[in-house]
GUMI-606335 format. One line per field, with one value per residue: chain; residue in one letter; x, y, z of N, C-alpha, C in turn; residue number from 1. Coordinates in steps of 0.05 Angstrom, whole numbers, plus 5000, padded with zeros to 4 digits. Example, Ala and Ser with C-alpha at 12.3 -4.5 7.8 and 13.67 -1.06 7.14 Angstrom:
c	A A
r	A S
n_px	5264 5257
n_py	4886 4955
n_pz	5156 5142
ca_px	5246 5273
ca_py	4910 4979
ca_pz	5156 5143
c_px	5264 5258
c_py	4934 5001
c_pz	5156 5157
k	1 2
//
This chain:
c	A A A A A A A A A A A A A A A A A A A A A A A A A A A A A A A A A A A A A A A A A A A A A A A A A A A A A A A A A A A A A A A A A A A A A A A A A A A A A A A A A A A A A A A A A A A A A A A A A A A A A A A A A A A A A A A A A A A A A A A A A A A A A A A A A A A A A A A A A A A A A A A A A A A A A A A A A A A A A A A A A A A A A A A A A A A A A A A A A A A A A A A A A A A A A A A A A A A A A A A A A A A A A A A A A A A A A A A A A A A A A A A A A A A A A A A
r	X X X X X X X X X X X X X X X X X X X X X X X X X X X X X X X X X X X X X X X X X X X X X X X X X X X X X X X X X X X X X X X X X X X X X X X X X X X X X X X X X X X X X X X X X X X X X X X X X X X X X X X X X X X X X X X X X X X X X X X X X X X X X X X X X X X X X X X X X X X X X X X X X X X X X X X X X X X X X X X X X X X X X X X X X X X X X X X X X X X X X X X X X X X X X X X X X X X X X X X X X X X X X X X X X X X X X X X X X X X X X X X X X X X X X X X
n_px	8314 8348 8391 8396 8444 8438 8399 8429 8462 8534 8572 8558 8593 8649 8636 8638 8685 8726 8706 8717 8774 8795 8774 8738 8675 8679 8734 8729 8686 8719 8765 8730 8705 8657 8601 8601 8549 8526 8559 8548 8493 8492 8525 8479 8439 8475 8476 8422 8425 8453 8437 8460 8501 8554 8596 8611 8609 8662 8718 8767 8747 8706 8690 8697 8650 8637 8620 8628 8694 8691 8689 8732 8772 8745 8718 8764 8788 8748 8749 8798 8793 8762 8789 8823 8790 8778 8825 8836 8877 8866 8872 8871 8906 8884 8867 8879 8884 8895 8933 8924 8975 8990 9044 9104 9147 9200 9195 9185 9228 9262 9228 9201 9215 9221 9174 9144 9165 9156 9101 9083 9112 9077 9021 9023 9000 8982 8967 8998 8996 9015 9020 9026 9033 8988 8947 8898 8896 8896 8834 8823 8843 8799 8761 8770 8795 8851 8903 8938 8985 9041 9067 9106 9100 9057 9070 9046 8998 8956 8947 8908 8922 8947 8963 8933 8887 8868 8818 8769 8768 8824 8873 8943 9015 9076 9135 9192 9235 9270 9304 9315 9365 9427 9458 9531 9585 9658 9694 9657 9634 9589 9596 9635 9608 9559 9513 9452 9379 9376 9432 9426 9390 9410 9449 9446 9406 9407 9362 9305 9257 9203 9154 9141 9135 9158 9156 9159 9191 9189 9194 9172 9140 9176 9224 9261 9258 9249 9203 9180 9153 9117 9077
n_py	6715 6733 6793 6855 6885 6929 6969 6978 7024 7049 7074 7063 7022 7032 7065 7020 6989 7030 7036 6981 6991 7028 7010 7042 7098 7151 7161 7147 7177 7225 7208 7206 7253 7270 7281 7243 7218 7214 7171 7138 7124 7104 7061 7033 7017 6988 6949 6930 6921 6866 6834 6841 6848 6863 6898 6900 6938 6945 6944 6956 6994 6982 6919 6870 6824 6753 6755 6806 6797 6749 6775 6814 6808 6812 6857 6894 6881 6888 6953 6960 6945 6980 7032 7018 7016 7075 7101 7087 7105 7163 7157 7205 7259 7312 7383 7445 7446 7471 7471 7476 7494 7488 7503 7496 7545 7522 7477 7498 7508 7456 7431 7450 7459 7410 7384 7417 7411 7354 7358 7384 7354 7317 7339 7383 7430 7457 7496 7524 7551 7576 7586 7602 7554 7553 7568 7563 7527 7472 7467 7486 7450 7417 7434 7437 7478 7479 7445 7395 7389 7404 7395 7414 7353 7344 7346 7358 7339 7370 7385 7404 7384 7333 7276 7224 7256 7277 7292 7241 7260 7276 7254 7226 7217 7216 7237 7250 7248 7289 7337 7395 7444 7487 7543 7561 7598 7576 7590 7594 7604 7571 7520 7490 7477 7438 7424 7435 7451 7501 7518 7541 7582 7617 7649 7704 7705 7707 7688 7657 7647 7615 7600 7645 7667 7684 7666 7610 7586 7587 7598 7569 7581 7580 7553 7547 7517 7492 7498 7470 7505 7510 7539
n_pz	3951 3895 3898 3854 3828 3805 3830 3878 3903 3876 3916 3959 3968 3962 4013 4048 4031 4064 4114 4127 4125 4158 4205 4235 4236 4236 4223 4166 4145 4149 4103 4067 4056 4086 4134 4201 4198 4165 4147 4178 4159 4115 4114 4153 4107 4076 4117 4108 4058 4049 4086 4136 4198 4186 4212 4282 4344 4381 4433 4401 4367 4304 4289 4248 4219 4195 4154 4128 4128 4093 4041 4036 4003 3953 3951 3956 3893 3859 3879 3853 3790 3777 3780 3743 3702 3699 3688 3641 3581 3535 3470 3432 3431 3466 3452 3480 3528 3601 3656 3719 3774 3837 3887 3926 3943 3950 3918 3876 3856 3846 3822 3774 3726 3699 3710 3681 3620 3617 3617 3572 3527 3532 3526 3473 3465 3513 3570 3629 3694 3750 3811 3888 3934 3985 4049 4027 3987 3990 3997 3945 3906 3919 3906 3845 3823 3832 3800 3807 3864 3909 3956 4021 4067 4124 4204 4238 4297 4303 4249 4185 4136 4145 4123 4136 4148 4095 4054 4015 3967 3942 3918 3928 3929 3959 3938 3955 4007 4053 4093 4135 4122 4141 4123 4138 4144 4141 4183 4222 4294 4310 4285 4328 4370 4402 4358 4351 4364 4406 4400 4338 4351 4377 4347 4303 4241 4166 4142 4167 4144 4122 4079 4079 4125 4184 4235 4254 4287 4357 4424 4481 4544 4609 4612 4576 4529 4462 4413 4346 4292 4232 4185
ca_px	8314 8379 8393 8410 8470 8429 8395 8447 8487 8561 8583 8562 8616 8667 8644 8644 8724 8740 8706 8742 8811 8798 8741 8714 8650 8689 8752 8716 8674 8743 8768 8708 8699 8629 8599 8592 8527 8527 8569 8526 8465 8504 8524 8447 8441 8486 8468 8390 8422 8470 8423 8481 8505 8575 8610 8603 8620 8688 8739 8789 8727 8687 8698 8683 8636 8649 8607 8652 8710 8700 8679 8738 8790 8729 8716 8784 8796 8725 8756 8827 8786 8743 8809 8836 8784 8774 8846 8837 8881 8850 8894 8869 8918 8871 8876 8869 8890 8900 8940 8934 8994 9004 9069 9118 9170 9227 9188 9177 9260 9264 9209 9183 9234 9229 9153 9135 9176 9137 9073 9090 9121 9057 9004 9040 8982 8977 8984 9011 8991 9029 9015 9042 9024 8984 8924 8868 8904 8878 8806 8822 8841 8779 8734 8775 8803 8875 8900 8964 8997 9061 9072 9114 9095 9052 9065 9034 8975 8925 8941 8884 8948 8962 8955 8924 8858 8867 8796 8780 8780 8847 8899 8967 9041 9108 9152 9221 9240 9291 9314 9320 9399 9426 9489 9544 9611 9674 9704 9637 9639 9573 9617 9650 9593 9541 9487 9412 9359 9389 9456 9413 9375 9431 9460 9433 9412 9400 9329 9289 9228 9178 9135 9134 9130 9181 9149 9159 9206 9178 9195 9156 9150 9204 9232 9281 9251 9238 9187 9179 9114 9106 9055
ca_py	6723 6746 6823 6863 6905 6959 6980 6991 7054 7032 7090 7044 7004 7052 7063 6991 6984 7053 7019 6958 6999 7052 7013 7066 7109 7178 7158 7139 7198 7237 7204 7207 7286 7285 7277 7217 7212 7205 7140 7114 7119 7090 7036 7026 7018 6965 6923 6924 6894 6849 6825 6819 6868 6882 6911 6908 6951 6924 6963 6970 6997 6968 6894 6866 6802 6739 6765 6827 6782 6750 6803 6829 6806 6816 6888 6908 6872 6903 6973 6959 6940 6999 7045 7004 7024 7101 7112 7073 7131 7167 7161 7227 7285 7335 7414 7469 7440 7482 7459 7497 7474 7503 7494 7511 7566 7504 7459 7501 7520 7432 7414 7462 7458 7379 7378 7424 7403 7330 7361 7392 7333 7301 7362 7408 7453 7459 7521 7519 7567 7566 7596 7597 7543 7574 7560 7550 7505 7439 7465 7489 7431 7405 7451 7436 7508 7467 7414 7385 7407 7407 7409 7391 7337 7361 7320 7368 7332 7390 7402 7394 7371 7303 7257 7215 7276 7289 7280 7218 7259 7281 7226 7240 7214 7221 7246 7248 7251 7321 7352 7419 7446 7512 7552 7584 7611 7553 7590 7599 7585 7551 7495 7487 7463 7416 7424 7434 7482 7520 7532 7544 7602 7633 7661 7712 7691 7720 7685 7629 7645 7592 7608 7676 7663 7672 7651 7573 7581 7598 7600 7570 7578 7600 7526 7551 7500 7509 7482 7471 7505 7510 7557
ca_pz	3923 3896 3889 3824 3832 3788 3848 3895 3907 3878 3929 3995 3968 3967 4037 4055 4035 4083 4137 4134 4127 4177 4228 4249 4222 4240 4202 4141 4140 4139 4085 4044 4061 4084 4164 4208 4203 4127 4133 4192 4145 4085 4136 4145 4078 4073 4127 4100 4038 4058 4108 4168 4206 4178 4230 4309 4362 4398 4453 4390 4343 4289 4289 4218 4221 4180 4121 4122 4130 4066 4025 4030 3987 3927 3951 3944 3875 3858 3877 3836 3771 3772 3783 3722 3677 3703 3680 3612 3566 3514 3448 3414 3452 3474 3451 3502 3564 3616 3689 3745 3789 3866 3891 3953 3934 3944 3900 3843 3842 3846 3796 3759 3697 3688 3702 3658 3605 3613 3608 3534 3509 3518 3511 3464 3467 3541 3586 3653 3697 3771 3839 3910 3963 4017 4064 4015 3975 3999 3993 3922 3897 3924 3894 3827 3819 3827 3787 3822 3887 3916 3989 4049 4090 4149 4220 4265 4299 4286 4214 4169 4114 4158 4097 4142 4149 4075 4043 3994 3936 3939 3919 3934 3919 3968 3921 3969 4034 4052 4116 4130 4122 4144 4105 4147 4137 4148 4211 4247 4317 4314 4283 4354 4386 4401 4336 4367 4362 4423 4378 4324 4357 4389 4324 4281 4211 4151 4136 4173 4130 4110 4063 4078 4155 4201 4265 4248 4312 4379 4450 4501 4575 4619 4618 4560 4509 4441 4394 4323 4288 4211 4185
c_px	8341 8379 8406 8425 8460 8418 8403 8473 8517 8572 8580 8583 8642 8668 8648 8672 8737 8736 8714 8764 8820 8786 8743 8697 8668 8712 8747 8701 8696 8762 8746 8693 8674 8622 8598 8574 8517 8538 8549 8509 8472 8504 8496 8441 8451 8477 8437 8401 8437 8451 8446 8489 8536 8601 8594 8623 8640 8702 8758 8775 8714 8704 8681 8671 8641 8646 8619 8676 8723 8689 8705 8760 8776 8725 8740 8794 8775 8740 8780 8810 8767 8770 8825 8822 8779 8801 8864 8849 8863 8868 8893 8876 8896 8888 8862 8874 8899 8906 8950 8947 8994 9029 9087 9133 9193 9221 9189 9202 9261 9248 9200 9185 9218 9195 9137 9138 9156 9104 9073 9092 9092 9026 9012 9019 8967 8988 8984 9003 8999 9016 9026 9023 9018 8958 8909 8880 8898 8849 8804 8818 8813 8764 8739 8787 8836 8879 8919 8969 9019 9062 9087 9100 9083 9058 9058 9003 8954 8926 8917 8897 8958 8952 8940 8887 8858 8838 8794 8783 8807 8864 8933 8988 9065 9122 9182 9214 9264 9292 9322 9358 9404 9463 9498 9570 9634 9683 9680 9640 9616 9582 9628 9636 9577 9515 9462 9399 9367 9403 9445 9394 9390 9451 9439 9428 9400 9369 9325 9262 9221 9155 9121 9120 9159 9174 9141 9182 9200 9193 9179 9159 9161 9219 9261 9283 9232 9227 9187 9154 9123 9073 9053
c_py	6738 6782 6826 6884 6933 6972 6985 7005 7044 7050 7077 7029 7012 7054 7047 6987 7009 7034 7000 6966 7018 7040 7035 7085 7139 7176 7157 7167 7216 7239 7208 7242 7284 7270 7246 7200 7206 7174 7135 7111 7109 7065 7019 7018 6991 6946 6915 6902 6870 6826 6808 6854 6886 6890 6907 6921 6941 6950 6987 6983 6986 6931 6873 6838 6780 6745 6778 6809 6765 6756 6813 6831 6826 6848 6903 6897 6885 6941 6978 6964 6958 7020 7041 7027 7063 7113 7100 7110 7139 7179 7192 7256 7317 7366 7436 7468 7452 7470 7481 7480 7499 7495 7517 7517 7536 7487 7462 7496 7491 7422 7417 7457 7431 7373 7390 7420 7363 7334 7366 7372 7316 7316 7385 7442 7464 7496 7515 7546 7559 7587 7589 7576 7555 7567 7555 7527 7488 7451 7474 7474 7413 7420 7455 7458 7494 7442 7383 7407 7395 7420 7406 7373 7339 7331 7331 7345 7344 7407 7385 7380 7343 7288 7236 7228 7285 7277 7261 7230 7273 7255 7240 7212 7223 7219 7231 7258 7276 7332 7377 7425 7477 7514 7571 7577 7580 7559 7599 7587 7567 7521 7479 7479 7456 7433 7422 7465 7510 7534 7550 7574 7627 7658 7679 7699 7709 7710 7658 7633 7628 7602 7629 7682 7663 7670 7617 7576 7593 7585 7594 7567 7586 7567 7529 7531 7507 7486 7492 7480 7507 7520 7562
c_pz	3918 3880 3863 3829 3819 3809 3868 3886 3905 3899 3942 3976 3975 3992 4055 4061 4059 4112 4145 4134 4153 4207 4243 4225 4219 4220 4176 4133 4132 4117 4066 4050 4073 4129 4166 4211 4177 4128 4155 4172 4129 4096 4138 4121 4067 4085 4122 4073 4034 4076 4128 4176 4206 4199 4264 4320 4375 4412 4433 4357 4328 4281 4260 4223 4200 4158 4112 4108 4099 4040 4008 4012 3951 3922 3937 3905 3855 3847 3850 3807 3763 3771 3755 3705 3676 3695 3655 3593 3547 3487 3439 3445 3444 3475 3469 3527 3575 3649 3702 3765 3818 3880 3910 3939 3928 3920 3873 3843 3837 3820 3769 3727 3688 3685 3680 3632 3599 3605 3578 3525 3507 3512 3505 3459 3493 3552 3620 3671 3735 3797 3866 3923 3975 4020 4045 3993 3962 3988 3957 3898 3895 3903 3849 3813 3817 3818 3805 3847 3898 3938 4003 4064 4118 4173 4247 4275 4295 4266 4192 4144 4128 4136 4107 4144 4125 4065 4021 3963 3922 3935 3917 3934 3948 3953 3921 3996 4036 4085 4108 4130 4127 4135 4128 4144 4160 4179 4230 4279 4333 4304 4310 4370 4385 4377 4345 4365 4378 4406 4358 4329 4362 4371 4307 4251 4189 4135 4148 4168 4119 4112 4076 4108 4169 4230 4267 4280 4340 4403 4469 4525 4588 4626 4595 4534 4492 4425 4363 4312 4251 4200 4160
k	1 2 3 4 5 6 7 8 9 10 11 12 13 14 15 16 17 18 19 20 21 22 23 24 25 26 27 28 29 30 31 32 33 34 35 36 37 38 39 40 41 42 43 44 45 46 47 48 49 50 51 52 53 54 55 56 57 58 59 60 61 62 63 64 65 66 67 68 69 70 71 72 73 74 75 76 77 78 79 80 81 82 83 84 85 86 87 88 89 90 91 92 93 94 95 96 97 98 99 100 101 102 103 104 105 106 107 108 109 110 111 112 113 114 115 116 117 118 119 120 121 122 123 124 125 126 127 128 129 130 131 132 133 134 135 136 137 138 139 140 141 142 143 144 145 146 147 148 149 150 151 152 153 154 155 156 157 158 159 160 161 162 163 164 165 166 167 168 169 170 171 172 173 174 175 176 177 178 179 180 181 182 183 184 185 186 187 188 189 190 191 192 193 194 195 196 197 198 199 200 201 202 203 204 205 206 207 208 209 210 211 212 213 214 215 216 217 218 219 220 221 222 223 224 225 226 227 228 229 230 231
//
């Protein structure tokens, strides 16, 4: 007998497309904020009404089955067309708007002017209201207390900021790409030699603070090698 789409959960779908992008149950759960034991049971869920089993177990993780297979062009075209209409404009400019923006010290001096200036032009009755980047952040946003955010790029492996561990209901942008740069005087005699963190240490400076941290540079060992931390 053929099923009615009214009675199934459009969210297993949602977790349907993770699982095909991520295979795995743990990845998916990560993206979609919530445990692994939530998408197993969603999973369940699916394969009761599908009647197949979706996914098998394999060496290199969840191994999608033919049914999956071709599903999946429809899923994702499914997803796009729902994305479409969830960001249909709404002609009549809304009064009272309030954006709470968080943003790294460099970012604001970089953005702040031009973005704000775009928000007016198109809600002239808006207020802006700004704050520093810092640990709760990310969960802020979550919790809807932030509207936008502005960060660096994390590429530590155990930062909860790897855009890869960012939860699904955060959506996020790469802006630009930037390297760090350091200012010193023309006849320095760090000029004179080889450029590396060593050199770099060896000299006094007048600030290697990030974001109101200056232990982003540590010492480890007695091996005389130095690591990078961000904090």
């Amino acid at each position: 007998m053929k099923k009615s789409i009214t009675t199934l959960d459009l969210n297993l779908l949602l977790c349907l497309q993770l699982l095909m992008q991520e295979r795995s149950v743990t990845k998916a759960a990560k993206r979609m904020n919530v445990t692994p034991s939530a998408v197993s049971k969603s999973l369940a869920k699916l394969r009761a009404w599908f009647d197949d089993p979706l996914f098998v177990n394999s060496p290199l993780g969840l191994s999608p089955t033919q049914l999956m297979v071709s599903m999946e062009q429809n899923l994702a075209e499914w997803m796009q067309m729902s994305n479409l209409l969830l960001d249909k404009p709404h002609h009549q400019t809304p009064r009272g708007l309030k954006f709470e923006l968080a943003a790294e010290s460099p970012l604001m001096m970089i953005m702040l002017n031009a973005l704000s200036k775009r928000i007016y032009q198109r809600y002239p009755q808006a207020t802006i209201k700004l704050r520093n980047w810092d640990y709760d952040s990310l969960d802020a946003i979550t919790r809807g207390e932030v509207d936008i955010g502005f960060s660096g790029r994390e590429s530590h492996p155990r930062s909860r900021e790897l855009l890869s561990s960012l939860p699904l209901a955060i959506d996020y942008e790469v802006l630009f790409s930037d390297v760090p740069c350091v200012w010193l005087r023309k006849d320095h005699p760090a000029l004179h030699e080889t450029w590396n963190l060593d050199t770099f240490l060896r000299y006094p400076h007048i600030s290697i603070c990030w974001e109101q941290s200056d232990t982003w540079v540590r010492c480890t060992g007695n091996s005389g090698h130095y690591h990078l931390f961000f904090f």
